[in-house]
Backbone bond lengths (Angstrom), bond angles and torsions (degrees), N, CA, C in turn:
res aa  C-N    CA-C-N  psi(-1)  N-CA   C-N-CA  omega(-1)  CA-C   N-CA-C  phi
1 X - - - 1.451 - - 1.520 110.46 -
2 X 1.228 109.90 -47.37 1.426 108.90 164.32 1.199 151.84 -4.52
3 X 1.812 66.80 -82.08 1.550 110.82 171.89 1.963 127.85 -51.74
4 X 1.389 70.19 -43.37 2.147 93.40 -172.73 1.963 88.28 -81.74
5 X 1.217 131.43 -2.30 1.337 119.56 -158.97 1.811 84.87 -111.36
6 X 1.237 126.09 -32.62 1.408 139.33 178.22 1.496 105.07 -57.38
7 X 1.825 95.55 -54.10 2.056 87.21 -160.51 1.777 91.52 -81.29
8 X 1.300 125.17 -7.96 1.168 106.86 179.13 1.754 118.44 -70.17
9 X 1.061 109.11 -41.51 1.631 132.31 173.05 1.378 96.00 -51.39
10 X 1.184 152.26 -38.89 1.449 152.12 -139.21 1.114 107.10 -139.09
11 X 1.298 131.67 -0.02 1.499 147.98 150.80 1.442 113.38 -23.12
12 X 1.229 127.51 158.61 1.463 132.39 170.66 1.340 100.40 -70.98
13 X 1.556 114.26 -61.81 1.449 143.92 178.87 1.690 114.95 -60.96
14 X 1.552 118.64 -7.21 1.705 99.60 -163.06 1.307 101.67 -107.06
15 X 1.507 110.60 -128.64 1.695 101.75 -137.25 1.809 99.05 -105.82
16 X 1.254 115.63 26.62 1.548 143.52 172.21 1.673 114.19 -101.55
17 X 1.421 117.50 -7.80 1.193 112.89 179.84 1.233 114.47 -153.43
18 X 1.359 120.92 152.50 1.358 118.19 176.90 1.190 133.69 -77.91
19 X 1.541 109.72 28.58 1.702 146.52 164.93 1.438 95.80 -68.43
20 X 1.309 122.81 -44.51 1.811 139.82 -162.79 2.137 95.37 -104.69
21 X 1.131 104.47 -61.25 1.894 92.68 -154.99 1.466 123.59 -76.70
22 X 1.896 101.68 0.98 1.475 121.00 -170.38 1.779 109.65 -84.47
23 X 1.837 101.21 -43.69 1.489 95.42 164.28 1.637 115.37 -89.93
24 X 1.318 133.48 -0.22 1.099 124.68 161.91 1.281 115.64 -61.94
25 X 1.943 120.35 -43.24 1.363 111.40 -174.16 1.526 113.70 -61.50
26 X 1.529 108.02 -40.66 1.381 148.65 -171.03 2.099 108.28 -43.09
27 X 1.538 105.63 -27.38 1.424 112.66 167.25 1.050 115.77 -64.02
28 X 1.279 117.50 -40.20 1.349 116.84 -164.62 1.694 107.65 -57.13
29 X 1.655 123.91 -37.55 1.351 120.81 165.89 1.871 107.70 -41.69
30 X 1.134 111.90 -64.03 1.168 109.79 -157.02 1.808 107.84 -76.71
31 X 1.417 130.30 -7.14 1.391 132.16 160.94 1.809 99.32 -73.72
32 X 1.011 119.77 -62.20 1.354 122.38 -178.40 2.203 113.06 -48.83
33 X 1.225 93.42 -30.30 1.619 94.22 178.82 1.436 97.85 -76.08
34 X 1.259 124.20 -68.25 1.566 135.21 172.95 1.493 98.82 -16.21
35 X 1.282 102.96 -78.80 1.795 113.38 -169.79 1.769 115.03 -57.34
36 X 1.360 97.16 -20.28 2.068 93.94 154.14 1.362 127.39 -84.45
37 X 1.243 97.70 -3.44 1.583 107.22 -176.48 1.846 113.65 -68.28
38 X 1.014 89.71 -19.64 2.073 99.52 174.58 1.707 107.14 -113.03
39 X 1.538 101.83 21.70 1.575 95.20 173.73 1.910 102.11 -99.69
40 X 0.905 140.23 178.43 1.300 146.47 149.66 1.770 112.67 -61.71
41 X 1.796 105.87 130.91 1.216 98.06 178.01 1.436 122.69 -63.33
42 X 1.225 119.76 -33.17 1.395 102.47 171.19 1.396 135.81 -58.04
43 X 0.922 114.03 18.57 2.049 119.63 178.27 1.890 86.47 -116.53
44 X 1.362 125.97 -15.16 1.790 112.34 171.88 1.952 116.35 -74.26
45 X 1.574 90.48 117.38 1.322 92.39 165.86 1.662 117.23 -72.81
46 X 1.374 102.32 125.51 0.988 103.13 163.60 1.393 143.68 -54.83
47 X 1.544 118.04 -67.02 1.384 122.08 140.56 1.084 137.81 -27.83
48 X 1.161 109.20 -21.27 2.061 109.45 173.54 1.361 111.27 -95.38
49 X 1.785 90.91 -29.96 1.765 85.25 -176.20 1.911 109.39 -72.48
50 X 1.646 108.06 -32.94 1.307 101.35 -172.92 1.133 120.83 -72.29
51 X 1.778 122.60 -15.61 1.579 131.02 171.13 1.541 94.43 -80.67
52 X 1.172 133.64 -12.70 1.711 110.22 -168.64 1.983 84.66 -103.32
53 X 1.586 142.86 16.55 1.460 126.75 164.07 1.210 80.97 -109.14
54 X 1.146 145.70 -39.78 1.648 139.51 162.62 1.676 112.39 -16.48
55 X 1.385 92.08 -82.96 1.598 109.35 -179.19 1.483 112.09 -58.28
56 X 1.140 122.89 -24.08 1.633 131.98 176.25 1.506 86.95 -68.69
57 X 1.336 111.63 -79.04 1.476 108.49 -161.28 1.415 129.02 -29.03
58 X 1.836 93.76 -42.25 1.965 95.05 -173.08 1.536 94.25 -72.16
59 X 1.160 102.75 -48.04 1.901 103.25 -148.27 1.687 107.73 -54.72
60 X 1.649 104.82 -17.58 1.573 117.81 -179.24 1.893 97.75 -79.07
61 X 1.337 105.10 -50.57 1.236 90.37 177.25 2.144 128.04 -66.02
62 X 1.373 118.91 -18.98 1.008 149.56 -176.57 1.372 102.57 -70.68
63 X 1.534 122.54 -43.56 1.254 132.55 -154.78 1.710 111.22 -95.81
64 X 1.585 103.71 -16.42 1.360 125.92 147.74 1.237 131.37 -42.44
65 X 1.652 95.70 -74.93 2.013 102.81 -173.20 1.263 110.29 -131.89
66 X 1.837 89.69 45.72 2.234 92.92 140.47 1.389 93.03 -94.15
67 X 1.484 105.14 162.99 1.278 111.83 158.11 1.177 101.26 -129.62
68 X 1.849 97.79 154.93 1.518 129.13 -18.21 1.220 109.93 -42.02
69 X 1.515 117.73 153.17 1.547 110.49 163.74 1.310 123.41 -89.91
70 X 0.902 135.68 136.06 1.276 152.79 -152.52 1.920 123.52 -110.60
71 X 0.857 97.09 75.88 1.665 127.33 177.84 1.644 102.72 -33.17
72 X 1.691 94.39 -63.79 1.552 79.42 -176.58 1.826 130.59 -77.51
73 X 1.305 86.20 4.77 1.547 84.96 170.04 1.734 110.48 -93.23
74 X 1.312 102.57 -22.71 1.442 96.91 173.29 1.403 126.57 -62.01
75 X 1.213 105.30 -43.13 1.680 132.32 174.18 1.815 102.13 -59.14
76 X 1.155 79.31 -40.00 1.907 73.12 -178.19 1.741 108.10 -77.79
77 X 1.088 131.72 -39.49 1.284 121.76 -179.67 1.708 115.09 -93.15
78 X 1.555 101.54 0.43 1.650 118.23 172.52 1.923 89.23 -65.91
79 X 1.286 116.15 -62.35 1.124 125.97 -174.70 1.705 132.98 -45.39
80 X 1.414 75.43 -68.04 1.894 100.75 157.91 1.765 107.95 -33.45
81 X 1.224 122.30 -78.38 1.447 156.76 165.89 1.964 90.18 -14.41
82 X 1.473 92.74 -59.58 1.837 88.94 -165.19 1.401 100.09 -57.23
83 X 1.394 111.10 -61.85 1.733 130.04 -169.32 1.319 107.96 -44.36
84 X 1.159 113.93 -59.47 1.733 110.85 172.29 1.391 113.45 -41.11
85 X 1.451 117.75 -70.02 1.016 125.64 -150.24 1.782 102.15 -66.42
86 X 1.696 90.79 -31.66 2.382 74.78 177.28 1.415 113.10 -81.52
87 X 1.614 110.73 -4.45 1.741 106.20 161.12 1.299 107.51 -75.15
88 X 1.284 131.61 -42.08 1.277 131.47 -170.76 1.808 108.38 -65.55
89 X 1.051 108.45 -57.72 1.630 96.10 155.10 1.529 137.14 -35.62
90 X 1.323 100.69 -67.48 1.566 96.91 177.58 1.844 112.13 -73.55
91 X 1.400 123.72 6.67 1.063 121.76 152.30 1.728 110.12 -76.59
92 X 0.902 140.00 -85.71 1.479 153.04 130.78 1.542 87.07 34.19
93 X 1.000 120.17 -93.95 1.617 141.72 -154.90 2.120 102.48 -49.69
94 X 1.842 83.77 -59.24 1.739 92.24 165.04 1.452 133.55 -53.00
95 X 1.401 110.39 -19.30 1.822 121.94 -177.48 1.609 100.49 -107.35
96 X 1.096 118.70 0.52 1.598 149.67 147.69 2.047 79.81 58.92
97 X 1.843 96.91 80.18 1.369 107.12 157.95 1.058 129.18 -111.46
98 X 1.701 103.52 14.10 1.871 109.13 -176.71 1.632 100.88 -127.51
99 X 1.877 104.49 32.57 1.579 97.77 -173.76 1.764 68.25 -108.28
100 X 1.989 83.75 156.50 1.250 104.75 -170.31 2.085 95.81 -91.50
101 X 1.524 87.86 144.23 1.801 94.49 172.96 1.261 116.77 -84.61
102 X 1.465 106.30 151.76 1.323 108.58 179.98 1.948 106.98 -97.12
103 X 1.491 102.07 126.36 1.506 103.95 -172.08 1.944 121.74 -47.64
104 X 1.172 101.43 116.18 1.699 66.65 -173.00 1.304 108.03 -80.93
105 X 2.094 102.61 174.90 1.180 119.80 -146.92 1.787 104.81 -82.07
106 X 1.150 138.85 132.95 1.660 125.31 -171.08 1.572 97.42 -75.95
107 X 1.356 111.43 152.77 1.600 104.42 -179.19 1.940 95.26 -126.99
């Protein structure tokens, strides 16, 4: 146990580099999305929310082909990525852009 607790510490990826403390800070986005999730959509920015599945998107792709690749950063903006995107919905839904129009009448 030790042992496996040693090479983890000394990891490319662990708690010696910012391979490890970048998606640790990086939760805090996705606790803070969670915890808007019982707010009313109208207080969700839109624009921030669609630059923060933006920024999910690269950093997921980024978190791929550094090497080492780095899992837990993927997982962290895998996450991020969901949370946004169901704020970004119920924003969407709240500015009511998926209600269908009524044709108007030709005069």
């Amino acid at each position: 146990m030790a042992t496996a607790f040693k090479a983890f510490l000394n990891s490319p990826v662990g708690p010696k580099t910012t391979h490890f403390w970048g998606p640790v800070s990086n939760w805090g986005f996705i606790l803070a999305g969670m915890a808007d999730m019982n707010k009313p959509p109208e207080l969700i920015s839109g624009s921030m929310t669609a630059v923060m599945c933006v920024y999910s998107g690269l950093f997921m792709r980024f978190s791929w082909v550094v090497n080492p690749r780095n899992y837990f950063l993927l997982a962290t903006h895998a996450s991020n990525e969901s949370v946004q995107l169901y704020q970004l919905s119920r924003y969407v839904k709240a500015q009511g852009y998926l209600e269908k129009k009524e044709p108007e009448a030709q005069q």
